[in-house]
TITIZA-843532 format. One record per residue (C-alpha): residue number from 1; x, y, z. Coordinates in steps of 0.25 Angstrom, whole numbers, plus 5000, padded with zeros to 4 digits. Layout:
REM TITIZA-843532
NUM,X,Y,Z
...
//
This chain:
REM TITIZA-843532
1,5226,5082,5047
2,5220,5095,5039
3,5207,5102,5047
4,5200,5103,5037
5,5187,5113,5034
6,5176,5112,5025
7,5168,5126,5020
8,5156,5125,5015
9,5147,5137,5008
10,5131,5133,5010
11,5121,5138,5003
12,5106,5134,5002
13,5113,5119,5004
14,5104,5111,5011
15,5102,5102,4999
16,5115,5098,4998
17,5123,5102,5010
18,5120,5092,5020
19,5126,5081,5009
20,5138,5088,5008
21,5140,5089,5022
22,5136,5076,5025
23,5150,5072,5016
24,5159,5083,5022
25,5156,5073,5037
26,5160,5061,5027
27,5172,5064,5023
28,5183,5056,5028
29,5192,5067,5031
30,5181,5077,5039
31,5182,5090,5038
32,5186,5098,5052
33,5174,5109,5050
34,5164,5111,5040
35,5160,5125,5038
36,5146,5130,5031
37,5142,5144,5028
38,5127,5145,5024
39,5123,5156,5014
40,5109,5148,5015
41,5097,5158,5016
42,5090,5148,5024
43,5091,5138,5034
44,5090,5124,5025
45,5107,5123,5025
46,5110,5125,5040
47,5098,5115,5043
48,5105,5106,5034
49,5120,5108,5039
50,5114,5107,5053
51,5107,5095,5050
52,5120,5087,5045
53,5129,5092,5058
54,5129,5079,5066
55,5133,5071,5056
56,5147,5081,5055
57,5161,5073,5060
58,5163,5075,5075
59,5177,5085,5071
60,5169,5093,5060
61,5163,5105,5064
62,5153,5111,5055
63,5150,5126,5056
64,5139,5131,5048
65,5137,5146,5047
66,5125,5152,5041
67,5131,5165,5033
68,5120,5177,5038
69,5123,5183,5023
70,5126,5175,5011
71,5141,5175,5007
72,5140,5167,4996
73,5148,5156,4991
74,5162,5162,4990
75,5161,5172,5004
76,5155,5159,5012
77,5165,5149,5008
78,5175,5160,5012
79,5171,5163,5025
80,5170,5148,5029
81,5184,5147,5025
82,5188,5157,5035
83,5181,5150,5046
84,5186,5137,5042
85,5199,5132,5050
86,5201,5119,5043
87,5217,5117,5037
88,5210,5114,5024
89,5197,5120,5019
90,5188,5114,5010
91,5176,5120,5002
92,5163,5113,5001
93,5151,5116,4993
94,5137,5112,5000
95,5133,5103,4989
96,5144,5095,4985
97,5149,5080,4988
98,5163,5077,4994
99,5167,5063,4993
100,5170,5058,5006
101,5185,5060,5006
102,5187,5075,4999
103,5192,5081,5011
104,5202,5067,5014
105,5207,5068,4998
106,5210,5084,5000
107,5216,5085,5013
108,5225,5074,5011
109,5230,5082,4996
110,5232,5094,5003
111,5240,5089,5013
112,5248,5083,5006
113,5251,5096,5000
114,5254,5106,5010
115,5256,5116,4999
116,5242,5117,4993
117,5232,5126,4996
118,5218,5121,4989
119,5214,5108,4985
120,5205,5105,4974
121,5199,5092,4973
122,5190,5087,4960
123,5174,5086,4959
124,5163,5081,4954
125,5149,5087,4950
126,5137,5081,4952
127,5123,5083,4949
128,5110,5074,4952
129,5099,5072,4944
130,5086,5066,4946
131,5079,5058,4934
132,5064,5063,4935
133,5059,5052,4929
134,5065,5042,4938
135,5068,5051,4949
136,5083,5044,4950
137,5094,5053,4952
138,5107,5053,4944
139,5121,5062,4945
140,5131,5068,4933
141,5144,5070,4938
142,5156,5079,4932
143,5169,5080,4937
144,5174,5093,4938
145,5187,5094,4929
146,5201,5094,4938
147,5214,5093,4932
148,5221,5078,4933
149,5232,5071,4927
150,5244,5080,4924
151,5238,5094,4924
152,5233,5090,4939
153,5248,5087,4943
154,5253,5099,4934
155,5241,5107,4943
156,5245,5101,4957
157,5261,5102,4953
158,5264,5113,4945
159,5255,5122,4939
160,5240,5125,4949
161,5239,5135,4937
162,5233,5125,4927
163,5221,5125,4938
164,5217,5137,4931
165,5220,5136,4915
166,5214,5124,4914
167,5201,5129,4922
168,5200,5119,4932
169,5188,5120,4942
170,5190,5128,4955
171,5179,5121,4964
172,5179,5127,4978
173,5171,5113,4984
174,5185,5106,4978
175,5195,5113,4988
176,5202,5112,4999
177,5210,5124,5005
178,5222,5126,5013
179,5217,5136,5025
180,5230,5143,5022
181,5226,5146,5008
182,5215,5154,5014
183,5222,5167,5016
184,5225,5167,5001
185,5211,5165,4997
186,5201,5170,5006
187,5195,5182,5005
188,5190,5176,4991
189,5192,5184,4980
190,5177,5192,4978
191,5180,5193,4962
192,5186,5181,4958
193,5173,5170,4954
194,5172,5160,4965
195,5179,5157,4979
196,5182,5145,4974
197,5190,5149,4961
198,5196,5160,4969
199,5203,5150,4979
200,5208,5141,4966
201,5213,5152,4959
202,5220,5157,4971
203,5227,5142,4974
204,5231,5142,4959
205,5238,5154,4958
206,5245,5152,4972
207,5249,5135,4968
208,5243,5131,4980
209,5231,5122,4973
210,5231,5107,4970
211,5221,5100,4963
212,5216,5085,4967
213,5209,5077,4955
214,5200,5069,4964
215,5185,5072,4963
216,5181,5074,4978
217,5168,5083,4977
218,5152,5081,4970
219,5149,5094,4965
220,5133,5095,4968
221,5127,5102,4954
222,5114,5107,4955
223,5112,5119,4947
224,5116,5127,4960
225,5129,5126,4962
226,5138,5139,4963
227,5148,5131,4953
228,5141,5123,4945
229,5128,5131,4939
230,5126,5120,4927
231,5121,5105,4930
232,5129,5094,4927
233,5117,5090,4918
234,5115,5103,4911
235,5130,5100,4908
236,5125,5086,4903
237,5121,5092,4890
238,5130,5093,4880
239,5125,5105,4874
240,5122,5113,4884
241,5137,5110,4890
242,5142,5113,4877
243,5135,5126,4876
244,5140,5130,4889
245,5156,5126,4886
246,5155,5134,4872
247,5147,5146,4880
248,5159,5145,4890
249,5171,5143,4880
250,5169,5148,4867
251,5157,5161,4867
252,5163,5175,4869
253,5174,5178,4877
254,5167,5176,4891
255,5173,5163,4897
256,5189,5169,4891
257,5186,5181,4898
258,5181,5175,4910
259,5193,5168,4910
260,5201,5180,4909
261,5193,5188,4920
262,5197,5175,4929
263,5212,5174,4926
264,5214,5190,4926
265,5207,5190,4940
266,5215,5179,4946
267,5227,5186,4941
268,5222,5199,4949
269,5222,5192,4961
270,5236,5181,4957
271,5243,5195,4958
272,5235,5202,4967
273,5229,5196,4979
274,5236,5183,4976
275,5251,5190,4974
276,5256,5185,4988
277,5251,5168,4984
278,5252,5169,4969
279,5263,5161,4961
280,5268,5170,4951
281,5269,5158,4941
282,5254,5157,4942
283,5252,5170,4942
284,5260,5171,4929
285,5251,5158,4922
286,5239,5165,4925
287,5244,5179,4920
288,5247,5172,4908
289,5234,5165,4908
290,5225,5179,4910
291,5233,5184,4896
292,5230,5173,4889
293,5215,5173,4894
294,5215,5187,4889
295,5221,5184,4877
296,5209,5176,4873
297,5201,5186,4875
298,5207,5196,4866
299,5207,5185,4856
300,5193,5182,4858
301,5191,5195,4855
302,5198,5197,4842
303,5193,5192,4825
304,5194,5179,4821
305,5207,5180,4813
306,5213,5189,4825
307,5208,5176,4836
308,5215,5166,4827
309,5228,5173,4826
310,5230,5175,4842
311,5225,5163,4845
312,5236,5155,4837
313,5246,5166,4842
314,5244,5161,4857
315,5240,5146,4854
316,5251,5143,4863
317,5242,5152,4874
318,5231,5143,4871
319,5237,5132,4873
320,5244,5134,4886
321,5233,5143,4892
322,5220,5135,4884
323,5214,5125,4878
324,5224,5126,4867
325,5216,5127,4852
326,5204,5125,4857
327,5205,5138,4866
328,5210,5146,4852
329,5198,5140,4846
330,5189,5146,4856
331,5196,5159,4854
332,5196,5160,4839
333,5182,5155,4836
334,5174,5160,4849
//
C-alpha cells in the first residue's frame, strides 16, 4: 500500500477550506498526512483547520504551518512537497471538491504503472449562484477538456507529446506525483508560468505522464481563483465568450507569440536543465514545434499575397502541427 501525502497551499481559505478538508477525511483511501502552508495574513484559516482537527482519520496527521512571510502559490506548494514523505504526493487546492474516491482511483492507476511519474485526473468546474428574487441557489458546471478515445491511448501509449500540441490543460489540483520525480522537478523553474505547468511539461518531455479520463475534482469558480479569472456565467454569454475566443485566436500576433515564448522556453530547459531526463524523440517533436510556431509568426507578419503563398507552402505543417485550414485561415486573414 502507497503512503500517501496530500500538499495543500491556503490562503485567506476559511470560506472554503473547512469543506475541502472535511472530503480529504472521507475519502476512502485516507491520506497518511495532510500538509497546509498558510500565507493568510490573519488568523481566520488556522482557526478553521483547527477547528476541523478531531474529525481527521486516526493514521492522518495533519500539520499546519503558518508561513512568517508569504511565499506564494508556487514557493508554498514547493516547500510542502519537500516536507512531505508520502510514496505519492497529491496537490490540493483550498477550495475545491474531491469525490470521495480521487485518492483510491489514482493510487490504484499508479500502481499499476510503476513506470509513471505524475497522474492526472480529469475535473469539473463549478460555480453557485443565488437567484435574488427567490433567494435559491443554482450550479453551472463545465468539464474541463481531457483527451479520450484514441488520442488518450495514443497519449498514455505512445506519444505523451500530444499532451502539448493539442493544449490540453495542466491543472496542478489533478495530480498525483511519484516522490521520486521530485528531484527532477523541484526547485521549480522561477521563469516558467505556473508550478503546475512547469511539472507537466517536465513529465511530458521526460514520457513519464499518463492521463486518466475520469472527472475526480469540482473546481470551485468564484472570481478569485489563481486559475480561472472568468465565471462560468460570464462565459454563459455567448458574446462575451465569443469576443474573448476571437481576442485570443485571431487579433494580432499576441497569443502565436505566447505560444512561441512557451515552446522556446521549454526547449531551453528540454536541452539544458532537463538534458540528463529528456527523450531525445521529444525533444526533437518539440524542436520541430518551436520552428513551426515561429513560422507563424513570420507569416503573420508579412502582406496578404506573401501569407497566402507560405501558408499553402507549409499546409502539410498546418495540418500535422494545427488546426489544419482553419489555422492557415487564422494566419492569412488575421
Amino acid at each position: 500500500m502507497s503512503k500517501v501525502s496530500v500538499v495543500l497551499a491556503a490562503y485567506r481559505g476559511e470560506k472554503y477550506i473547512a469543506d475541502q478538508l472535511w472530503r480529504l477525511f472521507a475519502q476512502t483511501y485516507p491520506p497518511d498526512e495532510i500538509l497546509i502552508g498558510d500565507d493568510s495574513p490573519d488568523d481566520a484559516t488556522e482557526t478553521a483547520v483547527r477547528g476541523m482537527l478531531h474529525r481527521a482519520p486516526s493514521h492522518c496527521r495533519v500539520d499546519y504551518c503558518r508561513n512568517g512571510v508569504q511565499l506564494g502559490v508556487d514557493r508554498n506548494f514547493e516547500a510542502l512537497m519537500r516536507k512531505a514523505s508520502g510514496d505519492l504526493i497529491f496537490i490540493c487546492d483550498q477550495d475545491d471538491i474531491w469525490s470521495k474516491r480521487k485518492i483510491e482511483r489514482m493510487v490504484v492507476e499508479m500502481e499499476a504503472h510503476p513506470e509513471c511519474e505524475l497522474l492526472s485526473c480529469g475535473s469539473t468546474q463549478f460555480e453557485i449562484l443565488k437567484d435574488e428574487a427567490d433567494g435559491r441557489c443554482r450550479r453551472i458546471y463545465r468539464a474541463v477538456p481531457m483527451p479520450s478515445g484514441e488520442l488518450l491511448k495514443k497519449v498514455n501509449e505512445e506519444n505523451p507529446f500530444l499532451l502539448l500540441r493539442y493544449f490540453c490543460p495542466a491543472q496542478g489540483h489533478n495530480f498525483a506525483i511519484r516522490r521520486s520525480f521530485l528531484k527532477i522537478i523541484l526547485p521549480f523553474q522561477n521563469d516558467f508560468e505556473c508550478y503546475d505547468f512547469w511539472i507537466f511539461c517536465a513529465a511530458i518531455m521526460t514520457g513519464k505522464i499518463r492521463v486518466m479520463n475520469q472527472s475526480l475534482a469540482w473546481q470551485r469558480v468564484h472570481g478569485q481563483n489563481c486559475s480561472c479569472p472568468y465565471l462560468l456565467s460570464e462565459q454563459k454569454n455567448p458574446l462575451i465568450a465569443r469576443f474573448r475566443t476571437m481576442r485570443m485566436n485571431y487579433f494580432g500576433t499576441d497569443e502565436i507569440t505566447s505560444v512561441f515564448n512557451r515552446f522556446r522556453k521549454l526547449l531551453e530547459f528540454s536541452t539544458g536543465r532537463l538534458a540528463e531526463y529528456a527523450v531525445p524523440e521529444l525533444v526533437e517533436q518539440l524542436r520541430l514545434l518551436s520552428a513551426f510556431y515561429a513560422l507563424r509568426m513570420t507569416i503573420r507578419q508579412s502582406h496578404l499575397f506573401s501569407r497566402v503563398f507560405y501558408c499553402l507552402k507549409h499546409q502539410a505543417d498546418y495540418r500535422f502541427h494545427a488546426s489544419g485550414i482553419r489555422s492557415m485561415i487564422r494566419d492569412i486573414i488575421f
